[in-house]
N, C-alpha and C positions, 0 to 999 in steps of 0.2 A: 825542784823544777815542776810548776805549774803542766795538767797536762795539754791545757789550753796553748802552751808556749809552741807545740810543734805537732807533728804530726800522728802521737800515739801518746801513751802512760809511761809514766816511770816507774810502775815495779807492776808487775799481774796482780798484787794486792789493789793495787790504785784502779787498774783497769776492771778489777770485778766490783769493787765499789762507787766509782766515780765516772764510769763510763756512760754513754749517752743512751739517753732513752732508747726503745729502739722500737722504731717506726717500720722500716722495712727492710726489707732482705733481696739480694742479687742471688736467682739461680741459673745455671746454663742450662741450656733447652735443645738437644739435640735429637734432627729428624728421625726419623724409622729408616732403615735400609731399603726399604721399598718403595720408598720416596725420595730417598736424597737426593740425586742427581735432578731432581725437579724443582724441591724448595729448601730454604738456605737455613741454619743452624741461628738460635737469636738469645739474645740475652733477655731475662722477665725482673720487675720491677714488681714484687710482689706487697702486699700491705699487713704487716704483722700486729697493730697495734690494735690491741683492742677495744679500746676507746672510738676508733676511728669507724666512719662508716663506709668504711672499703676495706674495712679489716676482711684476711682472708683472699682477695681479690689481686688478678691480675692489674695493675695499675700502667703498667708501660713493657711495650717490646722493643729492643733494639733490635734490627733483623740485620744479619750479616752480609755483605757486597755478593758472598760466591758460596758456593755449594758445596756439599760433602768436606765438609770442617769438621767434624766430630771436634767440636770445642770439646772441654771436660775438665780440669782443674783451670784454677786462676790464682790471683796474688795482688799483691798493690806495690806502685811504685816508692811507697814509705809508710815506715810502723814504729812501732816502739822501738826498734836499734836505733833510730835518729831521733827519738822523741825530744830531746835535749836543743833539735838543731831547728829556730823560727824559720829559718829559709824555706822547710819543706812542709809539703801537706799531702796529703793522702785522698790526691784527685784525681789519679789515675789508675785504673783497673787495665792487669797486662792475666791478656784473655789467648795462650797458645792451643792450638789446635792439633788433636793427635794425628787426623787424618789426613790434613792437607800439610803440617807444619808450617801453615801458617803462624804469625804473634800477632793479635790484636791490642793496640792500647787504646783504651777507651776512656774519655773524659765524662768524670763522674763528678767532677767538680762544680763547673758550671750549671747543672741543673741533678740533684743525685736523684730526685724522682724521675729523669729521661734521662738516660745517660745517651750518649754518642761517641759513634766513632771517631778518634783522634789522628792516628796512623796504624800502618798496617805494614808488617814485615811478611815482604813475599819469603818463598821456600826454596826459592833459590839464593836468597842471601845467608839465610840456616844453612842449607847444603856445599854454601859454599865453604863453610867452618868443617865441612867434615862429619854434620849433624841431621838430625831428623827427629820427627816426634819431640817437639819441647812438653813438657810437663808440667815439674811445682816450680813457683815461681818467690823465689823470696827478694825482698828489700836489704841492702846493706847499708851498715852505718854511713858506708861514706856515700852515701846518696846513691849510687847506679843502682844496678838490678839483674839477679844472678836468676838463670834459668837450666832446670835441669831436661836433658834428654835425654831417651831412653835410646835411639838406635842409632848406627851413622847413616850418611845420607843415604847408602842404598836400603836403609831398612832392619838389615842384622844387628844384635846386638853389639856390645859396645857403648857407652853410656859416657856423655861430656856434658859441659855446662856451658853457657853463652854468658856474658857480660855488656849487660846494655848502659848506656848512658841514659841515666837517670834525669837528666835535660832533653835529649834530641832524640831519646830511644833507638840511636842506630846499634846496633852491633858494635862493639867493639874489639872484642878481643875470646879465644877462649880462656876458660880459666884453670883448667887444668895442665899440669906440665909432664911430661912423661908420659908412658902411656894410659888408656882412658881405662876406666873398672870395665870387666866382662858384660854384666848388663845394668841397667839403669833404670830408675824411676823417682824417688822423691831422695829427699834432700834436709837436712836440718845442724846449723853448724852452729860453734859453742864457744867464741871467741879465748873465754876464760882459761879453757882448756886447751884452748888450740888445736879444735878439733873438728871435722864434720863427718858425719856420719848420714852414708847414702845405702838405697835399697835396689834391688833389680826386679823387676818384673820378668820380663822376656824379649826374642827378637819381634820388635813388632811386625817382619815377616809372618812370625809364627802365630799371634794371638789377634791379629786385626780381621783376618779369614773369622776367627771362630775357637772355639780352646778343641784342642786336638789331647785326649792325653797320653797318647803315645809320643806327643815332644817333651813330658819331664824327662822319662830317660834315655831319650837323643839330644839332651842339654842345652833345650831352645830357651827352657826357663830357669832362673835363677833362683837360689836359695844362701844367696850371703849375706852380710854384711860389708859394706866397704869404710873403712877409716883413713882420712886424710889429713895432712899435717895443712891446717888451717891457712899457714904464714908462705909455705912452703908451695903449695896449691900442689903437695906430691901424695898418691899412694903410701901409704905407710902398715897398713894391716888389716889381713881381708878375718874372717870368721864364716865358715862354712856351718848353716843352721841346722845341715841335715837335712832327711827325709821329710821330719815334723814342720821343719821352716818351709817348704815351698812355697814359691814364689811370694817373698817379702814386698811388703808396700809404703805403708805410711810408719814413717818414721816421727817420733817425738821425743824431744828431751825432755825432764821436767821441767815446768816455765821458772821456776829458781834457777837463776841463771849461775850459783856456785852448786848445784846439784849434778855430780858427777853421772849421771844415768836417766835413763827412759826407757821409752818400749817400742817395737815395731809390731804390728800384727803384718802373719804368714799367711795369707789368701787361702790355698792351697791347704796349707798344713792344719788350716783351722784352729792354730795357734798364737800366744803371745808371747813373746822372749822380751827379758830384761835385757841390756846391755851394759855396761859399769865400767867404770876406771877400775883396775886393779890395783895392788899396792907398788909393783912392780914397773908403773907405768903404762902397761898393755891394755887391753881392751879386751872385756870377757864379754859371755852372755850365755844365759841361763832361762830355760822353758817355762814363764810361770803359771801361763793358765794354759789349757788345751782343751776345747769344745770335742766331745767323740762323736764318730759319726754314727749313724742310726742306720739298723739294718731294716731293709724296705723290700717290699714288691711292687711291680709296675711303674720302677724307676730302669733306665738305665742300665744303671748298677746294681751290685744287689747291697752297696752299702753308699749312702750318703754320706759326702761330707758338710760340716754348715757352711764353709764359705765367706771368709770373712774380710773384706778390704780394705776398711774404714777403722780409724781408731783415732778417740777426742778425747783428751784431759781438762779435766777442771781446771782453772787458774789458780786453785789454792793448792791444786796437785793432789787431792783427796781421791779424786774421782774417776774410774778410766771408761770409757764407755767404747761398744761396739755394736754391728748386726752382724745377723750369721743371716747370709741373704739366703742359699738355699732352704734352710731348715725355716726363718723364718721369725725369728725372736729376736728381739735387743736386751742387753744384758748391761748391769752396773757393776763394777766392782769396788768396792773399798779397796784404794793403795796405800792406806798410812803405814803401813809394812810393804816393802815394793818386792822383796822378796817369797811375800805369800799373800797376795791378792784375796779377799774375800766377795763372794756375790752376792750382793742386798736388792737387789732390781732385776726384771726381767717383767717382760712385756710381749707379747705376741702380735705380729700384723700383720702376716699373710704368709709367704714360702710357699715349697712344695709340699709341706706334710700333714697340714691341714684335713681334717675332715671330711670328705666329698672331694679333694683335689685327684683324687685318682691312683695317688699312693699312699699301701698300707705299711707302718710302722711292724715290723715282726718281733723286734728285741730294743731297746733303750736304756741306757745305763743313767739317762738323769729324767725321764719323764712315765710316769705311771701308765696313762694314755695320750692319745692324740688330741692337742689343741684344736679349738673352734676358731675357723678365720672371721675377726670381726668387722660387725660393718659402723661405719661414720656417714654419718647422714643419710642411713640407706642404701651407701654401697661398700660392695667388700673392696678391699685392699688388695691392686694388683701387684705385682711381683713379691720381693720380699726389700726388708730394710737394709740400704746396703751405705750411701752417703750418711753421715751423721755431725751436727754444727751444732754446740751448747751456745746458751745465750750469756753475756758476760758473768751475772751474776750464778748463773749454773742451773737456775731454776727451770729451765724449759731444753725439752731436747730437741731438735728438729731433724726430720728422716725423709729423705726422699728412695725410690725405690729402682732407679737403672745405674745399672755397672757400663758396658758397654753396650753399642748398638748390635752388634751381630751376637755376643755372648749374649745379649737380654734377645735376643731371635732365638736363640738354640736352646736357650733352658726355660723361659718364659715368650713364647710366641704370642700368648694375648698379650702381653705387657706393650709389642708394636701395634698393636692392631688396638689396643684401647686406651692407650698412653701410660704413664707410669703417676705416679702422686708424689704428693709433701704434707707431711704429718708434721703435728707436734704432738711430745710426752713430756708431763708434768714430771718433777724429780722432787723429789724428798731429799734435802741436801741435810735433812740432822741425821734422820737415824737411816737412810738407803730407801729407793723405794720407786717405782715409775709407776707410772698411770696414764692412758692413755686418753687425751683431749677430742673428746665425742664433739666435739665442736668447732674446730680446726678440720679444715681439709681441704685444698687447691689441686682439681681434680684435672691433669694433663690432658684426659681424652676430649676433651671437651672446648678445646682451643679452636680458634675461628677458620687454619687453615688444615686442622686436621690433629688426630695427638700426634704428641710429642714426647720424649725421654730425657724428663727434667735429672739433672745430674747433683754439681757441686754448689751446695748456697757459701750467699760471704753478706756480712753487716757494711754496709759504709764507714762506720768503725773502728771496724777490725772485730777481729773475732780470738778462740781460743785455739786455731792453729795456722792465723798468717799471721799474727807477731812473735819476733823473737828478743827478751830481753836480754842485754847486755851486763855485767859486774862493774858496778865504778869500778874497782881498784882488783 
């Protein structure tokens, strides 16, 4: 099957070879806290191609109807699970919103240098499923569109999924049966195995204020795994990560769709845990990388953690990439052993530990001395690396630098007051290796209504973590 026949690739091999140039990238653009109730959250139509003479360049805003959306992850209405099916195309961007629980669907079809808004799912039709805070948003084979939430409608955790119809975008149905996991956040399912595998963040009561960390050990935040019989839409087997796993987030399988395993990175835990099929049938997982923290003065604390949200695999499944947004670095590692990960890359772009940031490193168990914050075009790098999107082929990394609005207030207070960025870093895909692109930089503060807190990018596409492929047989 051609992948021109429908709306994605037929294997990740096909999509890192055969996928379409790439011109431009969708980021979400969410306001400062100190502005929100004024002006409205928007989507950016940025220009990646460097051939083009808008390379680099803001090219289009979609501005959103209403205010304090804290947009932040997105998805599309179809991908490579359907790529087999001509009926479908990959013309709609479903854009939920943490803050308002709002779901945006946006038509990217009709013009993908302007997108616009298509419909819009108010939060009282989320709430009325018993939900709040929608999240990751995946495509299913059979055309609809499955959305993960992290709280119920009052807010506490509790984590359910919504089921839209992939025609009319209304709501349909929940998708889970029994009761809903403890807490929620993304989502990644494995037909093969009949399986999905979700992560919890917290109650978004607890972390939309600000991160408090006296709620890990009042249990606002989560450190599991949850596994679900795929067929069954039932609980079947939770995996408690421990201390080291706190608060889990992005979840991935390898894109080998008969690859019994993946990874999540632990926020909190500054961790990465494998997860696997057993021989037994169950569902293991095992700690394979762990970033330590660095003892510091004029933080806080007197020990830093790096902080890590974001995690992207290469399509040939070589490659796993992350930022550790406090400390400040992006890191590569070789997986062709997934059980002992190796580091070939690493790259610095700003954090807290930087040179002149104001704190001192006292002890480090991986760095001699203190990194120099570097600057692109003249200017330094605010916050630290925390979103991360490879380009199909693998060759380029793309880094924006806000986690949340009020979390990017509390541990990066210039980040609101001067906007956040989006980088690229070159990759060395034979022998490991980043390099940062002095040439590239789409600088937030500098936006016409004020900065802004550019978050999640996505390719028109597709990219290396909104498709999921399927096992013929």
């Amino acid at each position: 099957m051609s992948c021109c026949e429908g709306p994605g690739y037929a294997s990740p091999m096909d999509a890192m070879k055969n996928g379409p140039k790439e011109e431009i990238m969708y980021i979400t653009c969410v306001v400062p806290p100190q502005t929100r109730v004024t002006r409205p959250d928007y989507l950016v139509t940025v220009n990646v191609d460097p051939k083009s003479k808008d390379y680099c360049k803001i090219i289009h805003r979609m501005y959103l109807p209403n205010v304090s959306d804290e947009i932040h992850h997105t998805g599309w209405n179809a991908c490579s699970s359907c790529h087999n099916d001509p009926t479908k195309s990959r013309n709609r961007m479903i854009i939920p919103a943490l803050g308002s629980s709002r779901v945006y669907v946006v038509d990217t079809g009709s013009n993908k240098y302007a997108p616009k808004i298509h419909k819009v799912i108010e939060p009282s039709e989320v709430q009325a499923h018993g939900l709040s805070t929608p999240h990751t948003t995946h495509c299913l084979a059979s055309g609809d569109v499955m959305i993960s939430c992290i709280g119920d409608e009052k807010g506490e955790n509790n984590g359910g999924f919504l089921i839209l119809d992939g025609e009319t975008f209304e709501i349909k149905e929940n998708w889970e049966r029994g009761k809903p996991s403890e807490f929620g956040y993304d989502f990644w399912y494995q037909p093969y195995f009949n399986i999905m595998v979700t992560s919890g963040w917290g109650a978004p009561n607890a972390f939309f204020p600000g991160f408090n960390p006296f709620d890990i050990p009042r249990g606002r935040y989560g450190r599991a795994l949850y596994f679900w019989d795929w067929k069954k839409h039932e609980q079947i087997q939770t995996i408690d990560l421990g201390p080291d796993g706190d608060i889990p987030l992005e979840v991935r399988f390898l894109h080998n769709p008969k690859a019994p395993e993946g990874f999540v990175t632990c926020c909190l835990g500054s961790s990465i845990f494998r997860f696997f099929k057993q021989k037994n049938g169950t569902w293991g997982a095992e700690k394979v990388i762990q970033v330590p923290p660095k003892k510091v003065e004029g933080w806080v604390l007197p020990e830093m953690p790096a902080i890590t949200p974001d995690i992207v695999l290469s399509l040939d499944d070589r490659f796993l990439y992350f930022g550790c947004w406090l400390h400040g670095d992006v890191r590569q590692y070789d997986i062709t052993d997934t059980h002992n990960p190796k580091l070939v890359g690493q790259v610095w772009l700003g954090g807290s530990i930087c040179k002149g940031e104001g704190v001192t490193v006292t002890d480090d168990k991986e760095l001699k001395s203190q990194p120099v914050r570097p600057l692109i075009k003249g200017k330094r790098i605010m916050g630290g690396p925390q979103m991360v999107m490879l380009s199909l082929d693998g060759k380029r990394l793309y880094v924006t630098t806000s986690l949340l609005s009020n979390w990017d207030n509390q541990f990066y207070p210039d980040l609101c007051k001067k906007g956040s960025m989006f980088v690229q870093i070159d990759v060395d895909t034979e022998k490991g290796g980043l390099t940062l692109n002095k040439n590239f930089l789409v600088d937030f503060g500098d936006e016409p209504g004020g900065p802004v807190l550019a978050h999640e990018m996505r390719y028109p596409g597709g990219d290396c973590t909104s498709d999921i492929w399927l096992a013929d047989n």
